[in-house]
TITI-215409 format. One line per field, with one value per residue (C-alpha): x, y, z; residue number from 1; residue in one letter. Coordinates in steps of 0.2 Angstrom, whole numbers, m for minus. Each point is the difference from the previous one (the first is absolute). Example, Ala and Ser with C-alpha at 12.3 -4.5 7.8 and 13.67 -1.06 7.14 Angstrom:
REM TITI-215409
c1 <- c(62;6)
c2 <- c(m22;17)
c3 <- c(39;m3)
i <- c(1;2)
aa <- c(a;s)
END
This chain:
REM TITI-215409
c1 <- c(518;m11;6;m3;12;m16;m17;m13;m8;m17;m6;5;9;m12;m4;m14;m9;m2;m14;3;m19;m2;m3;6;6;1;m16;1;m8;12;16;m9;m2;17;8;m7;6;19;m4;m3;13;11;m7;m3;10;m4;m12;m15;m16;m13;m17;m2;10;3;m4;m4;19;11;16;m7;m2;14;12;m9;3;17;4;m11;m19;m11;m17;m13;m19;m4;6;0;17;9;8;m10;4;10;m1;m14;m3;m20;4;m6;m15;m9;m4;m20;m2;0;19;5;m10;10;15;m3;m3;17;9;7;5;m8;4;m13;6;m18;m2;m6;m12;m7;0;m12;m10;0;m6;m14;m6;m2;m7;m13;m3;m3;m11;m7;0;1;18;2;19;8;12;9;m5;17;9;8;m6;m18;2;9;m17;m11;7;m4;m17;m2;m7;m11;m9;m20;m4;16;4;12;0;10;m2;12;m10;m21;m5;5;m11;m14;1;3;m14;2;m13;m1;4;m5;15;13;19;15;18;13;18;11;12;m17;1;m16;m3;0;m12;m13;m11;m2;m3;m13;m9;0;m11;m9;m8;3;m4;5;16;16;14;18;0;17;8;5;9;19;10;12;m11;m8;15;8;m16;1;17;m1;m16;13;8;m14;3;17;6;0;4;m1;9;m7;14;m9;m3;m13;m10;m1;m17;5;15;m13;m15;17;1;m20;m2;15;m7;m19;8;6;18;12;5;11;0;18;9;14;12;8;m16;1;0;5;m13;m11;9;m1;m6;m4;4;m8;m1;m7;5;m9;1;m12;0;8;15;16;9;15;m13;m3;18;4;m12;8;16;m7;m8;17;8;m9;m2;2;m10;m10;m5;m13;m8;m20;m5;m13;m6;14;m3;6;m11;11;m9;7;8;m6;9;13)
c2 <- c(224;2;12;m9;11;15;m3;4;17;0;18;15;13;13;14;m3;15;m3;9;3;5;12;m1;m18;m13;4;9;11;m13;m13;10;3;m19;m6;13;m4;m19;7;11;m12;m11;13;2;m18;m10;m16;m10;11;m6;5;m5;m5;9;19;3;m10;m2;m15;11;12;m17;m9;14;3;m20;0;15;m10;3;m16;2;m11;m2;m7;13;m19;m2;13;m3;11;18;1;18;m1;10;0;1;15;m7;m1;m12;m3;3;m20;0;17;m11;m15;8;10;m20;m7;18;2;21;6;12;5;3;1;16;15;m3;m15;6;11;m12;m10;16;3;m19;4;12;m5;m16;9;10;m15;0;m15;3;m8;m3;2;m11;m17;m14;m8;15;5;18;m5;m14;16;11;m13;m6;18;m7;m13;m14;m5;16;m1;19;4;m10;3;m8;m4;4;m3;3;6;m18;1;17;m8;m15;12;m3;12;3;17;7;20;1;m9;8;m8;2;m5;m10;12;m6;0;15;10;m6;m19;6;12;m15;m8;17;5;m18;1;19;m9;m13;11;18;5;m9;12;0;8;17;1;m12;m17;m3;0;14;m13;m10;10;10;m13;m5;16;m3;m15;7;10;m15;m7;8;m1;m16;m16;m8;5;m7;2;m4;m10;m15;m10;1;20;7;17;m9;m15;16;9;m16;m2;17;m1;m16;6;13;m16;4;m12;3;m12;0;m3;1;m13;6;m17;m7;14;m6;8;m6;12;15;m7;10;14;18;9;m7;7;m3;5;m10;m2;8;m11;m1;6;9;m11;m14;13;5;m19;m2;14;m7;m19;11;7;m15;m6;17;18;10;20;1;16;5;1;16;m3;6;3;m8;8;m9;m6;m7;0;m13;m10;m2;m12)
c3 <- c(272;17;13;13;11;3;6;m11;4;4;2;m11;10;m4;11;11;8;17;13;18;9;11;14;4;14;19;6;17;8;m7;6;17;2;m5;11;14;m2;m1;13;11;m7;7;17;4;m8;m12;2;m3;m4;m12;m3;m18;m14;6;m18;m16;m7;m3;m1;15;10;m4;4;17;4;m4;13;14;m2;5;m11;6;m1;16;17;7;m11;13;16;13;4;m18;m10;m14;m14;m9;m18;m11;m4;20;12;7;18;3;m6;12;14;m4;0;19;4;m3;9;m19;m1;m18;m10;m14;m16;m6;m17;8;m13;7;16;m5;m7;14;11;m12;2;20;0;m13;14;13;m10;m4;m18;m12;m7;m20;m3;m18;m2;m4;11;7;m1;17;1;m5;15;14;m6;2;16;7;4;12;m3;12;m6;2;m7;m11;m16;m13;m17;m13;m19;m13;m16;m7;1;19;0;m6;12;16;13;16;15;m3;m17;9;9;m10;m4;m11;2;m13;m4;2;m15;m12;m14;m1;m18;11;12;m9;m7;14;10;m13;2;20;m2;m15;13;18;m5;20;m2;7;m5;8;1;m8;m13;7;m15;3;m13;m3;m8;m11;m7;m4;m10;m8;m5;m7;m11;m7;m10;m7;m17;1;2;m6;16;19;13;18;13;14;11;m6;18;m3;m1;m8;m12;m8;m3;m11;m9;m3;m6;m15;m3;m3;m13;m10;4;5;17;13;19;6;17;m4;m12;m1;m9;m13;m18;m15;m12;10;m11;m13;m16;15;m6;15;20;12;19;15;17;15;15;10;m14;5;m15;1;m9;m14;m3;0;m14;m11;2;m7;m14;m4;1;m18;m7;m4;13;m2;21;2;14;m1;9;15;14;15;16;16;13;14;14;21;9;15;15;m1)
i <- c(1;2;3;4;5;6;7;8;9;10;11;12;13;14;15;16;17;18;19;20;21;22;23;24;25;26;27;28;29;30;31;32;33;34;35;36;37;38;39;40;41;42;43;44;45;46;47;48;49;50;51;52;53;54;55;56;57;58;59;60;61;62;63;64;65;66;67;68;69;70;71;72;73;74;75;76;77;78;79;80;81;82;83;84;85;86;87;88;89;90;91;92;93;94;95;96;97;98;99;100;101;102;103;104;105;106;107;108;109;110;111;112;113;114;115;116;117;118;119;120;121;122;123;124;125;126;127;128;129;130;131;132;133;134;135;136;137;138;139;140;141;142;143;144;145;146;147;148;149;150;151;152;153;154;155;156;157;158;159;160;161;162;163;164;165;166;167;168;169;170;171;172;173;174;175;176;177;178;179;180;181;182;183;184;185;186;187;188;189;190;191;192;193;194;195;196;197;198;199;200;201;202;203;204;205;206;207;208;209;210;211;212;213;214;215;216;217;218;219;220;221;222;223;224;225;226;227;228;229;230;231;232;233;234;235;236;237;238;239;240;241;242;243;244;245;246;247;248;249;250;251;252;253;254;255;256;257;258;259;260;261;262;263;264;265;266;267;268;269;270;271;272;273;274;275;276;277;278;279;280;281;282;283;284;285;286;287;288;289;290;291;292;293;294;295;296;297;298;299;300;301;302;303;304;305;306;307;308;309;310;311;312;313;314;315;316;317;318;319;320;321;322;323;324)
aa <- c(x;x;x;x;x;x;x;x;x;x;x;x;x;x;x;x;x;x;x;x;x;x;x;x;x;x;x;x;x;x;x;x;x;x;x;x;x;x;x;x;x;x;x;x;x;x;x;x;x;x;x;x;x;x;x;x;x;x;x;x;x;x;x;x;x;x;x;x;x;x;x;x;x;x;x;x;x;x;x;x;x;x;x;x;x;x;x;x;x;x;x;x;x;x;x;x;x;x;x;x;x;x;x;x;x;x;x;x;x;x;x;x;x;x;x;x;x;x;x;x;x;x;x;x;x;x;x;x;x;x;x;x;x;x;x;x;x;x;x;x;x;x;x;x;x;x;x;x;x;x;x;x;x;x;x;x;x;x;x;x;x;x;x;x;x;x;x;x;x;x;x;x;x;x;x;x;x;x;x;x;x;x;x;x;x;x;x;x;x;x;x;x;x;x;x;x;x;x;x;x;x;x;x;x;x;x;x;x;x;x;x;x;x;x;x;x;x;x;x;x;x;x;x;x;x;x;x;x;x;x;x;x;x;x;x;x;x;x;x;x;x;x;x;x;x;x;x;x;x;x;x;x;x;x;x;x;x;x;x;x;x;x;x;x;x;x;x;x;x;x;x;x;x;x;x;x;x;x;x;x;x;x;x;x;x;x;x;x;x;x;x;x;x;x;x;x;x;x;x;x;x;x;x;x;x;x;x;x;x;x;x;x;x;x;x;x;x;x;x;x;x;x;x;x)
END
């Protein structure tokens, strides 16, 4: 007779060996951002407004909405002399103007990292250098850098390349005086290529004098390389707009190992472990921990569990705040 009283099981209850990389989830920069939000939360009171998404997390933005933060793309979108926060990633100089227009009081939650960057591009103008930008076009950080030049500039340009084939079709007025900058949230390993074909075809090309690319970035990167021949499956805990989270995901994937992007634990499925002995978790660095903890607990929810933490490299960068 049938036992129709019991669902049919679907998965062994096995042990499954479970990762954790280190280090993983909130940056400095991260932390900085999202705390200078509360902060001002605090001070002010709700509403506050914030020009696009302080960082690149569903879960980091939702809970901000839900206590009284206002995220908007346009400063027209904000009643005049409101408090508003620039998001980690940077603003141009036309959005800081704009902003001064409409008596809005700002308070920048830009990295320190970026800053930086942002100096390093003024002063190159002034210099008047040609400045070559590394990085994704659209993304917002790539837009703040970029915007550091003005662009009704006659002497100063600044380009941007994303990949060799935008190398090779670069044409600038004067290739002997002629810097580059980077994307912050690009690893080394993303950026040397593209490096090596700019001094390929501008031998007086300069570059920072110290490394643009954020620590964040790359040991996570280094972590994740960890797990490569380890696992048969990685998942990244992320937002699908994240620059550093999506580059986790492409490097597991270009090792032929299976690997899943996730920020919503609701859209977790259980044919994903299926057959898996060995997973591997790391999450970018705009992840909170909670999202990697939620994970584990779905995972346990089907099957036996071995957690183990991956020894990496220990962060202890913690960077000021602003005024508030």
């Amino acid at each position: 007779m049938a036992n129709n009283y019991y669902p049919k099981l679907t998965m062994s209850k096995e042990m499954i060996n479970i990762s954790l990389a280190n280090p993983r989830g909130f940056c400095a920069g991260v932390e900085r951002a999202i705390l200078i939000v509360e902060k001002t939360l605090e001070k002010y009171g709700a509403p506050i407004y914030v020009h696009h998404e302080v960082v690149h997390n569903k879960f980091v933005i939702n809970e901000l909405k839900e206590k009284g933060v206002i995220f908007v793309e346009s400063l027209k979108e904000i009643p005049n002399s409101s408090h508003v926060i620039f998001s980690a990633h940077g603003v141009s100089k036309a959005i800081v103007k704009e902003s001064n227009k409409f008596n809005l009081i700002s308070i920048d939650a830009t990295c320190p990292l970026v800053t930086k960057v942002h100096r390093e591009v003024n002063k190159l103008s002034n210099d008047e250098y040609t400045i070559i930008m590394i990085g994704h076009k659209g993304h917002p950080e790539v837009e703040g850098t970029m915007g550091q030049i003005e662009k009704n500039s006659l002497t100063n340009q600044i380009h941007l390349v994303e990949n060799i084939e935008d190398v090779n079709k670069l044409k600038v007025s004067n290739p002997n005086k002629i810097s580059y900058v980077s994307q912050t949230t690009l690893s080394i390993d993303d950026t040397k290529k593209i490096i090596d074909a700019l001094k390929n075809k501008y031998p007086l090309i300069v570059g920072p004098k110290s490394n643009d690319i954020c620590y964040a970035t790359q040991n996570r990167q280094e972590a994740v390389k960890q797990m490569f021949s380890q696992h048969d499956l990685v998942f990244v805990v992320g937002s699908k707009n994240s620059s550093n989270s999506n580059r986790l995901l492409d490097m597991v994937k270009d090792k032929n190992i299976d690997a899943i992007l996730i920020d919503d634990m609701t859209q977790f499925q259980s044919k994903w472990i299926k057959n898996k002995k060995s997973i591997g978790i790391t999450a970018g660095a705009s992840a909170p921990e909670i999202l990697v903890q939620r994970l584990i607990q779905k995972i346990k929810k089907i099957t036996e569990v071995s957690i183990s933490e991956i020894k990496g490299i220990q962060e202890t960068t913690v960077f000021k705040l602003p005024k508030i």
